[in-house]
C-alpha positions in Angstrom: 135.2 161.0 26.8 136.8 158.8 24.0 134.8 156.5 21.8 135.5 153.5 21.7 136.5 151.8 19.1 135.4 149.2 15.7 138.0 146.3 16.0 138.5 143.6 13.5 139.8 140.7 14.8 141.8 139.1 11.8 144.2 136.3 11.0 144.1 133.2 9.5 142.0 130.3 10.2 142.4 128.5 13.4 143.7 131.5 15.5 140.5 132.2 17.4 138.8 134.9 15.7 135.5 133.4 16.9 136.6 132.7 20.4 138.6 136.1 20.9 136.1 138.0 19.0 133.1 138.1 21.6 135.4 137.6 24.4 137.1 140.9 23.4 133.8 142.8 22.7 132.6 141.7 26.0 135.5 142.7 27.9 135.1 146.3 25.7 131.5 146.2 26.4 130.3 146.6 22.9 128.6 144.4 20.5 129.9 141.3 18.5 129.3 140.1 14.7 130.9 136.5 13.4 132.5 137.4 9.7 131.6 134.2 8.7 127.9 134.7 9.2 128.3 138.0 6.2 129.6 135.1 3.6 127.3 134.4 1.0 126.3 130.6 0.5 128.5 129.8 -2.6 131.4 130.8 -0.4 130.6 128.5 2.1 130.0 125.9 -0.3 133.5 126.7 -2.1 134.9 126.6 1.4 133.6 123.3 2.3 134.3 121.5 -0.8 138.5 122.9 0.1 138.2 125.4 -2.5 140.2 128.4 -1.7 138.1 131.9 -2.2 139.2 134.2 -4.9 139.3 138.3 -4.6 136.0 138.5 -6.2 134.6 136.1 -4.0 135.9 138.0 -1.3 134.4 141.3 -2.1 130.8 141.4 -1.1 131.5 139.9 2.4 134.5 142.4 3.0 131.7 145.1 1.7 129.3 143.6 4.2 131.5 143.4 7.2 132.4 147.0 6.2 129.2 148.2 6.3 128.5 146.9 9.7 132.0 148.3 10.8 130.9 151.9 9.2 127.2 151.0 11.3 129.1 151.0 14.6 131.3 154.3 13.7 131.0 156.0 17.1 130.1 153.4 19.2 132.2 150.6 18.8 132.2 146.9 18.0 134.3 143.8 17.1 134.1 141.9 14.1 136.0 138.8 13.1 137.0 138.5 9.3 140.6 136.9 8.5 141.3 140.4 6.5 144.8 138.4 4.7 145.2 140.5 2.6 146.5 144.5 2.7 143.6 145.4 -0.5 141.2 143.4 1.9 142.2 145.7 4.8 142.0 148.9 2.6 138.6 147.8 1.8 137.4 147.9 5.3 139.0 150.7 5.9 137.7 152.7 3.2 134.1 151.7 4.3 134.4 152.5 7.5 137.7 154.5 8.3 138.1 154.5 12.1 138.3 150.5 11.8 141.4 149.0 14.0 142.8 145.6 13.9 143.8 143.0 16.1 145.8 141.0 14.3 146.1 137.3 15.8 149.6 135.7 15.2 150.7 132.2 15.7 153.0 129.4 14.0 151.5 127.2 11.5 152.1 124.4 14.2 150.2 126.0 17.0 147.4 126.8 14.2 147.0 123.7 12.7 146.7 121.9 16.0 144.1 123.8 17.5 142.4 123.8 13.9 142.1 119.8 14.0 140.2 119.7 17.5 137.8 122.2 15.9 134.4 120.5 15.4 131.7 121.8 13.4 133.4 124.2 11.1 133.2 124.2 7.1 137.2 125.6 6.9 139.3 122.2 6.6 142.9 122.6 7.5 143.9 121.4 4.2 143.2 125.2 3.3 145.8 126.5 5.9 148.6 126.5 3.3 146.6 129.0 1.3 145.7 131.2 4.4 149.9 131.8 5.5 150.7 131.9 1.4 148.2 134.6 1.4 148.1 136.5 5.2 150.5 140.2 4.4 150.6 141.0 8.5 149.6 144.5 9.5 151.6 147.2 8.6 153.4 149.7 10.4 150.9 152.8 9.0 147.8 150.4 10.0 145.8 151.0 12.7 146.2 148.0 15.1 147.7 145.4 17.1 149.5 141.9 16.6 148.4 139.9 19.5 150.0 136.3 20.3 147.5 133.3 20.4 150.0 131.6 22.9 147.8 130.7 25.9 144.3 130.6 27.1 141.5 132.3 25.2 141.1 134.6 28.3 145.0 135.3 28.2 144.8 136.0 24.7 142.0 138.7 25.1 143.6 140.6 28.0 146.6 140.7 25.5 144.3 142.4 23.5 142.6 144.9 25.5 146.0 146.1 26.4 147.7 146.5 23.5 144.0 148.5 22.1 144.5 150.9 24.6 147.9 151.8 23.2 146.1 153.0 20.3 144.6 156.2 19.5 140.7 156.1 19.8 138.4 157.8 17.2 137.1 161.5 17.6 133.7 161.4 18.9 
C-alpha cells in the first residue's frame, strides 16, 4: 500500500492555489489547509497596503506551513503556499521531507486576468510583477510537477492528479 502523499500547491498569485488546492485534496481524498490562513497579521497588512513581503517576513509562515506538511507525514495532504522561491522550497522541505509540489504555471496575461475578477482578496495585482521577478520554477532534482492553469479549475486538477501519480510516493 503506498502512502499518499503532502502536496504543496505553489505559484504565484492568481493561478488558483486556493481553487486547485481543495479540489486536488478532494479528488486525493485527504485533507486541505489555505497558506494564507498560516500568515501572521502584519503580513497581511503589508500585503494589503501593496507591500511586497521580504525573506524574513516569509519565514514563520513557511515554518508554519512546514509544520503542518511534517503533521500529515504519512497521511497525506495539500497545502497552498506560493513557495517562489528555491530557499522557500528547501525550507519546507527540510521540515517536512516527503513534501511534493504542484507547481501551477501560466503567462502573466492569463494571471493577471483571472487576478482582476478576483473579489475579496488582500493580494492586489499591482504585486504580480514582484511575484514572476521573484518565482525560480521547480527544479529538475525537486520533487514535483508543473501543471498548466489553461482551462477549467476541474481540468486543471485532473492535470494534477496525473502528473502526481508519475511520482514516487513516500515509504510508509
Amino acid at each position: 500500500m503506498s502512502t499518499p502523499h503532502v502536496v504543496v500547491v505553489m505559484g504565484v498569485a492568481g493561478t488558483g492555489k486556493t481553487t486547485i488546492g481543495p479540489l486536488l485534496a478532494a479528488r486525493l481524498g485527504v485533507p486541505y489547509a489555505e497558506g494564507d490562513d498560516f500568515h501572521p497579521e502584519a503580513n497581511i497588512r503589508k500585503m494589503s497596503a501593496g507591500v511586497p513581503l521580504g525573506d524574513e517576513d516569509r519565514w514563520p509562515w513557511l515554518d508554519a506551513i512546514g509544520a503542518w506538511a511534517h503533521g500529515r507525514a504519512g497521511l497525506g495532504g495539500v497545502v497552498s503556499s506560493s513557495a517562489l522561491k528555491r530557499a522557500y522550497r528547501d525550507r519546507l522541505r527540510a521540515a517536512a521531507p516527503g513534501v511534493v509540489f504542484v507547481h501551477l504555471t501560466g503567462d502573466r496575461a492569463l494571471v493577471e486576468e483571472r487576478m482582476s475578477h478576483r473579489q475579496g482578496h488582500f493580494m492586489p495585482t499591482a504585486l504580480l510583477d514582484s511575484q514572476f521577478a521573484t518565482l525560480e520554477p521547480l527544479q529538475p532534482d525537486e520533487a514535483g510537477v508543473a501543471v498548466s492553469v489553461a482551462g477549467s479549475p476541474e481540468e486543471i486538477t485532473a492535470r494534477a492528479a496525473k502528473a502526481l501519480e508519475g511520482l514516487p510516493h513516500p515509504a510508509a
